[in-house]
C-alpha positions as CSV (number, residue, x, y, z in Angstrom):
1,X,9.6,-22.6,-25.7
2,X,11.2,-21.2,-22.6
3,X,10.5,-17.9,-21.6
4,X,13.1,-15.6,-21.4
5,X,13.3,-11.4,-19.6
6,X,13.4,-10.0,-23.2
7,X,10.5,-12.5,-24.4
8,X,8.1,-12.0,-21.8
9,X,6.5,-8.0,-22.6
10,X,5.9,-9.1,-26.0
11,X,4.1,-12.5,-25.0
12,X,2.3,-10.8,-22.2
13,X,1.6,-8.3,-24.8
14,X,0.1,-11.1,-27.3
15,X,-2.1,-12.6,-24.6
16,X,-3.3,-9.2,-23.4
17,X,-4.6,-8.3,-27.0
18,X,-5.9,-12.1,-27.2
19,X,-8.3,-11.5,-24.0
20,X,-8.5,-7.4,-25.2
21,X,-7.8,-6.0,-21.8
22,X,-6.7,-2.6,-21.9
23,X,-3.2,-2.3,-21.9
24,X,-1.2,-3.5,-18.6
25,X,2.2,-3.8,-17.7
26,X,4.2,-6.2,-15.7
27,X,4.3,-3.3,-13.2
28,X,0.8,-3.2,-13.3
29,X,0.3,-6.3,-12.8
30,X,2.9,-6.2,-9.6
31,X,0.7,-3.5,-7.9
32,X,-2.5,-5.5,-8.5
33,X,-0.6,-8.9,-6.9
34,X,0.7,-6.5,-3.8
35,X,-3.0,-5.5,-3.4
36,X,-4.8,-8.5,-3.7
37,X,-1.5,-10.0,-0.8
38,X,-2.8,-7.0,1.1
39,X,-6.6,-7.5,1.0
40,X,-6.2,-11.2,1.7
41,X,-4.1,-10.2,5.1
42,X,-0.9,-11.2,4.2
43,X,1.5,-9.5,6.6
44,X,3.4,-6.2,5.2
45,X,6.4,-8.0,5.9
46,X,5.7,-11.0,3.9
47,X,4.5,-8.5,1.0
48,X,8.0,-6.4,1.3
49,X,10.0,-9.6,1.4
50,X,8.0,-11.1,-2.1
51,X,8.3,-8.2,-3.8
52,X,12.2,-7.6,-2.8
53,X,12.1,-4.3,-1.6
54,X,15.4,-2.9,0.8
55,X,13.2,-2.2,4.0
56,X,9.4,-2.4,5.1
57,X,9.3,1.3,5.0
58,X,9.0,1.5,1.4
59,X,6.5,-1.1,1.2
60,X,4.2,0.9,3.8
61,X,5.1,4.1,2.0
62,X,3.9,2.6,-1.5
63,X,1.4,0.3,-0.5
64,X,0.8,2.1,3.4
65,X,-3.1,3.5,1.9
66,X,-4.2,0.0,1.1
67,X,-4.0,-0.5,4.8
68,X,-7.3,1.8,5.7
69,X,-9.5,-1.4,6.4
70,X,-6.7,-3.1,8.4
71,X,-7.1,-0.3,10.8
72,X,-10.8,0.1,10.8
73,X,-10.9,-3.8,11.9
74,X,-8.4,-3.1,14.3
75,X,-10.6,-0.6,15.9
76,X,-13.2,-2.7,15.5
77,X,-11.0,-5.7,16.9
78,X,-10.1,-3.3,20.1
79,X,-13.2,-2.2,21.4
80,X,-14.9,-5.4,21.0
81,X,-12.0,-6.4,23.5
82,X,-12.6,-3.7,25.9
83,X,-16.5,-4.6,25.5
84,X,-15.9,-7.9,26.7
85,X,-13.4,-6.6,29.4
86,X,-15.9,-4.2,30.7
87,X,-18.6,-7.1,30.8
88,X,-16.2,-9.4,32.4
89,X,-15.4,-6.6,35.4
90,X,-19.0,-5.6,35.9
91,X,-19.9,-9.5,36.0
92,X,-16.9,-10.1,38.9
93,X,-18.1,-7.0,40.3
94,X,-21.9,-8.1,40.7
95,X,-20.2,-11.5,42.2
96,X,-18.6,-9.6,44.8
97,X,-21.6,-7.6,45.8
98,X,-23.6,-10.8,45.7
99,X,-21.3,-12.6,48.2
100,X,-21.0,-9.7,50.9
């Protein structure tokens, strides 16, 4: 049987009260697909784009507080960087001593 807009509440409805999860909506269910996208690192962009929104802006606006770990890695991602740059200087800087 082919699933049509009007027919699908009342079958996701049925299979809801088949597995008895609480009650949850295909809105619901959006917001839990957009935040599962988010956590797996899909890009924002990608995320805006699936879920047919105008502009990115809304999607960060919405969806903008799932981001917190994104930016603690990214801090974590930076100064590991600037670790290694800092090694790599005082290494080149030891050579240079060395060779005078």
């Amino acid at each position: 049987m082919a699933v049509t807009p009007t027919r699908r509440p009342s079958r996701l409805r049925k299979r809801i009260a088949e597995v008895e999860l609480s009650k949850i909506g295909p809105h619901d269910l959006r917001h839990t697909a957009v935040s599962i996208m988010i956590a797996a690192g899909i890009p924002l962009a990608v995320v805006s784009k699936t879920l047919r929104l105008s502009n990115l802006a809304i999607t960060v606006d919405l969806y903008g507080h799932l981001l917190k770990d994104s930016a603690d890695e990214a801090v974590v991602a930076r100064t590991a960087a600037l670790d290694r740059a800092d090694a790599g200087h005082a290494a080149s800087t030891c050579l240079l001593a060395a060779a005078a």
